[in-house]
Backbone as JSON, one array per atom type, in Angstrom:
{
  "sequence": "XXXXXXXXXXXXXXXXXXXXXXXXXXXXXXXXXXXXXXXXXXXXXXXXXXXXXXXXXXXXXXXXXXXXXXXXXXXXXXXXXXXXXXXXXXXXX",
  "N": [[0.82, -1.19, 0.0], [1.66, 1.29, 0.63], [3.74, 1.79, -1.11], [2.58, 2.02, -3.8], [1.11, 4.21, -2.74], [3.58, 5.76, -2.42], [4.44, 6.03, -5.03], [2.35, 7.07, -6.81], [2.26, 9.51, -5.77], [4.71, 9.85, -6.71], [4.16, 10.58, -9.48], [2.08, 12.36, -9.6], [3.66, 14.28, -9.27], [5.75, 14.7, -11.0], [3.81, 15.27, -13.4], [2.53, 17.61, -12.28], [5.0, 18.74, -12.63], [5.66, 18.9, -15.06], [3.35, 20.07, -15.81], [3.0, 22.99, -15.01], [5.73, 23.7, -15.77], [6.29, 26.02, -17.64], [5.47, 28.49, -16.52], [6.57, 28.02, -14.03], [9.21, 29.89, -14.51], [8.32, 32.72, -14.57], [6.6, 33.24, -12.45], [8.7, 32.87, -10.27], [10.61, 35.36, -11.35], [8.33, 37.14, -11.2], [8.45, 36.94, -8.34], [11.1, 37.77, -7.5], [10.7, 40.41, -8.78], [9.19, 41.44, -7.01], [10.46, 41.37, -4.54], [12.74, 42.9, -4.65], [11.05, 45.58, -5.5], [10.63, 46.25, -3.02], [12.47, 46.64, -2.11], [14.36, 44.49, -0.93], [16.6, 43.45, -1.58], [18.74, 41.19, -2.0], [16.64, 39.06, -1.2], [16.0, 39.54, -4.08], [18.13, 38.85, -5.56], [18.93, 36.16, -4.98], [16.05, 34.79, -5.67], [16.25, 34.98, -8.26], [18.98, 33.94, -8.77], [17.98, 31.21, -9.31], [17.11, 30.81, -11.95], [18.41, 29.79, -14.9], [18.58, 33.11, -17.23], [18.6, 32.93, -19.58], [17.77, 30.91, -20.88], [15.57, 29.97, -19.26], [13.7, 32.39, -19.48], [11.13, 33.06, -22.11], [10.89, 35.48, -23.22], [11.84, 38.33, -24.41], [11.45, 40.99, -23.48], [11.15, 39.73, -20.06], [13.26, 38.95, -19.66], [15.2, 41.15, -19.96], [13.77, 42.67, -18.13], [14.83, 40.66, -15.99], [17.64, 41.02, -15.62], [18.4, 43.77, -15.17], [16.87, 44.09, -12.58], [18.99, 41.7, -11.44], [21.55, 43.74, -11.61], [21.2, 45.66, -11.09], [20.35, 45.37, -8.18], [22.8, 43.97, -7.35], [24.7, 46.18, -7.31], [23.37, 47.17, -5.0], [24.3, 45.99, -3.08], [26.36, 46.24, -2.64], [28.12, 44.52, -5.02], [30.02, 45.65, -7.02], [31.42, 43.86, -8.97], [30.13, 41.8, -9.8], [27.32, 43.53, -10.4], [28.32, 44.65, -12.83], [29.44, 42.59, -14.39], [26.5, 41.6, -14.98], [25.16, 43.95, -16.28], [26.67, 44.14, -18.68], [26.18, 41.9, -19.96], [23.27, 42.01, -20.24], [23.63, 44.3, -22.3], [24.54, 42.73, -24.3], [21.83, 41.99, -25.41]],
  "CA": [[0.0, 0.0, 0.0], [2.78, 2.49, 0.83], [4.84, 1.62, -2.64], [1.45, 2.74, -4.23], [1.13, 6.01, -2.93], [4.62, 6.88, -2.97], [3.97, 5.96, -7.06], [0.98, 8.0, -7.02], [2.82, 10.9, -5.83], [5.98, 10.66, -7.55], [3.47, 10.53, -10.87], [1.84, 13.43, -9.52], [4.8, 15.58, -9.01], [6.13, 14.57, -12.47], [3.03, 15.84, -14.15], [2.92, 19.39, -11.9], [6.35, 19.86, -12.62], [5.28, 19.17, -16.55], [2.12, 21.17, -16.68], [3.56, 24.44, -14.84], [7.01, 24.37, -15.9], [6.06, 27.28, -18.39], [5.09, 29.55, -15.31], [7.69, 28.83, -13.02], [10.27, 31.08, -14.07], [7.46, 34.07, -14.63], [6.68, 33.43, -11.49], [10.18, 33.49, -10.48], [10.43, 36.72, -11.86], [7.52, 37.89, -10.48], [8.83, 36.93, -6.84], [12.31, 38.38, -7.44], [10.69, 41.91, -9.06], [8.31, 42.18, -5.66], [11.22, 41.38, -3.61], [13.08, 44.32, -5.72], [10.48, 46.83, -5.42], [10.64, 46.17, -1.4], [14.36, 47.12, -1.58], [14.97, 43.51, -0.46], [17.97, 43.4, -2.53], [19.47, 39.8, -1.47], [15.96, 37.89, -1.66], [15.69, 39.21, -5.49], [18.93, 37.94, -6.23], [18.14, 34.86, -4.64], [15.05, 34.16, -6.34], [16.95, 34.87, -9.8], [19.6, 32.57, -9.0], [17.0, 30.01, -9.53], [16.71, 30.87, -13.19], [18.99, 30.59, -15.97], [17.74, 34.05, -18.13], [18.52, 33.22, -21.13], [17.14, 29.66, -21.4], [14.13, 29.83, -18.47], [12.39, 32.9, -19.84], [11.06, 33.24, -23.59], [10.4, 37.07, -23.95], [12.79, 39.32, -24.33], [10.67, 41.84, -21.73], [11.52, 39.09, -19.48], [15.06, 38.73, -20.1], [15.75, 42.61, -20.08], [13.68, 43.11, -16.8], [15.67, 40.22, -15.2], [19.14, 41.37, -15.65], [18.09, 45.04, -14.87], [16.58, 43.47, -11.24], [19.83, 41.67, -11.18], [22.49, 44.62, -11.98], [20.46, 46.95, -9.89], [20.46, 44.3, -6.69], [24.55, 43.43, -6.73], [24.98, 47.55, -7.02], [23.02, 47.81, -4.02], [24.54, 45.22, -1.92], [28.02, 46.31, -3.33], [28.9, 43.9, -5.61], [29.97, 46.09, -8.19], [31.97, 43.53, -10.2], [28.8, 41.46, -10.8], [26.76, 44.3, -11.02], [29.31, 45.22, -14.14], [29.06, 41.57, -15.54], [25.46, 41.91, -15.61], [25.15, 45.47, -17.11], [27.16, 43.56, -20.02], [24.78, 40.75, -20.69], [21.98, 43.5, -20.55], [23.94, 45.5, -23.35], [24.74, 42.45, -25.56], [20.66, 41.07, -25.55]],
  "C": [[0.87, 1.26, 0.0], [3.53, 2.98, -0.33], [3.46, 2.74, -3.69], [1.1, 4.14, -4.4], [2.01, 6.94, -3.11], [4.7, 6.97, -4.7], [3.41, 6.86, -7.27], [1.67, 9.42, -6.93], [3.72, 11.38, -6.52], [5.06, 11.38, -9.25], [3.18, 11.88, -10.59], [2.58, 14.72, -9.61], [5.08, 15.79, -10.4], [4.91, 15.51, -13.45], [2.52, 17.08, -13.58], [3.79, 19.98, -12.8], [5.97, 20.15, -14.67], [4.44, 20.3, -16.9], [2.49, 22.45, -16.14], [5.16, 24.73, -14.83], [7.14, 25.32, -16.89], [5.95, 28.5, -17.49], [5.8, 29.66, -14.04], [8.64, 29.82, -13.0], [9.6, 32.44, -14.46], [7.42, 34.0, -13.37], [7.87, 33.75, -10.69], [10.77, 34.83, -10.27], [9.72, 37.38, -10.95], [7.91, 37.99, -8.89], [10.04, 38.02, -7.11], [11.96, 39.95, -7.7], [9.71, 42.33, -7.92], [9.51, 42.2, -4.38], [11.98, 43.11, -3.94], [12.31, 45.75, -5.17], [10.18, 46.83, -3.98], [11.69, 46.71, -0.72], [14.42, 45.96, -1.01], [15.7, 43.1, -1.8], [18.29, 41.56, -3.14], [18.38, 38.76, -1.88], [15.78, 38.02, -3.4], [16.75, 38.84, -5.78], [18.96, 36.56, -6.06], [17.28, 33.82, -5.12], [15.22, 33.99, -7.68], [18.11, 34.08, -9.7], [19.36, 31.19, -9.36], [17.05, 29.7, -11.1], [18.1, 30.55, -14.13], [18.04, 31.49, -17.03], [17.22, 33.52, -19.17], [17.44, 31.99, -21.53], [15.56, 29.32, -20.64], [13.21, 30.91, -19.37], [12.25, 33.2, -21.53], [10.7, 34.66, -23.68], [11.83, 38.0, -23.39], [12.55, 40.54, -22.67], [11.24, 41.61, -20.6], [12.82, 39.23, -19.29], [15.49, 40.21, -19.61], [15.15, 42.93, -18.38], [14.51, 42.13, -15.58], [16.89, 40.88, -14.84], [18.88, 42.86, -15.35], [17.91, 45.19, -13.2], [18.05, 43.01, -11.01], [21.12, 42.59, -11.14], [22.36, 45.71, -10.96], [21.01, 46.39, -8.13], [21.6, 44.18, -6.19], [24.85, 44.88, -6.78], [24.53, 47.58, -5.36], [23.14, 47.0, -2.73], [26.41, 45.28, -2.33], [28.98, 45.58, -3.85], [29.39, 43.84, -6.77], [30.72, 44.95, -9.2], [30.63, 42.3, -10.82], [27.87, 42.22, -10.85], [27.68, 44.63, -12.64], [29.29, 43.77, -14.76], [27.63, 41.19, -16.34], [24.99, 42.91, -16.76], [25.87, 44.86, -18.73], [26.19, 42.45, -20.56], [23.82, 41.58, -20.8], [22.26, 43.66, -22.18], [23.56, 44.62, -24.6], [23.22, 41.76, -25.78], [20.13, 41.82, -26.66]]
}
């Protein structure tokens, strides 16, 4: 009985992670740009470490407001040399 439900669940998880893996890294996003506009610096970089940009989100929008959240965030926790590696991925998108 136990084998069963842990089945049941792994199945279940598997087909979450399938049907909203389009909306996790918006969401994502969306966490990291409310953290952002809180001035909690640290949790939006945090929540964008989660992501790779380039390959998690499909819109440019996306892409450009990430790295903007990120560039902004390591400035304001003084980490200008990845603020300055960001600001370059920005430029070349």
């Amino acid at each position: 009985m136990m084998v069963v439900r842990s089945t049941v669940a792994i199945i279940a998880m598997i087909f979450n992670t399938m049907l909203f893996a389009k909306t996790l890294p918006k969401t994502t996003l969306a966490m990291a740009s409310s953290h952002f506009d809180r001035g909690n610096f640290k949790e939006a970089l945090l929540a964008l470490n989660t992501l790779d940009i380039h390959a998690d989100l499909d819109s440019s929008d996306d892409m450009k407001l990430a790295f903007k959240i990120r560039a902004i965030s390591y400035h304001a926790v003084n980490d200008e040399k990845n603020a300055l590696e960001t600001i370059k991925e920005l430029l070349f998108l």
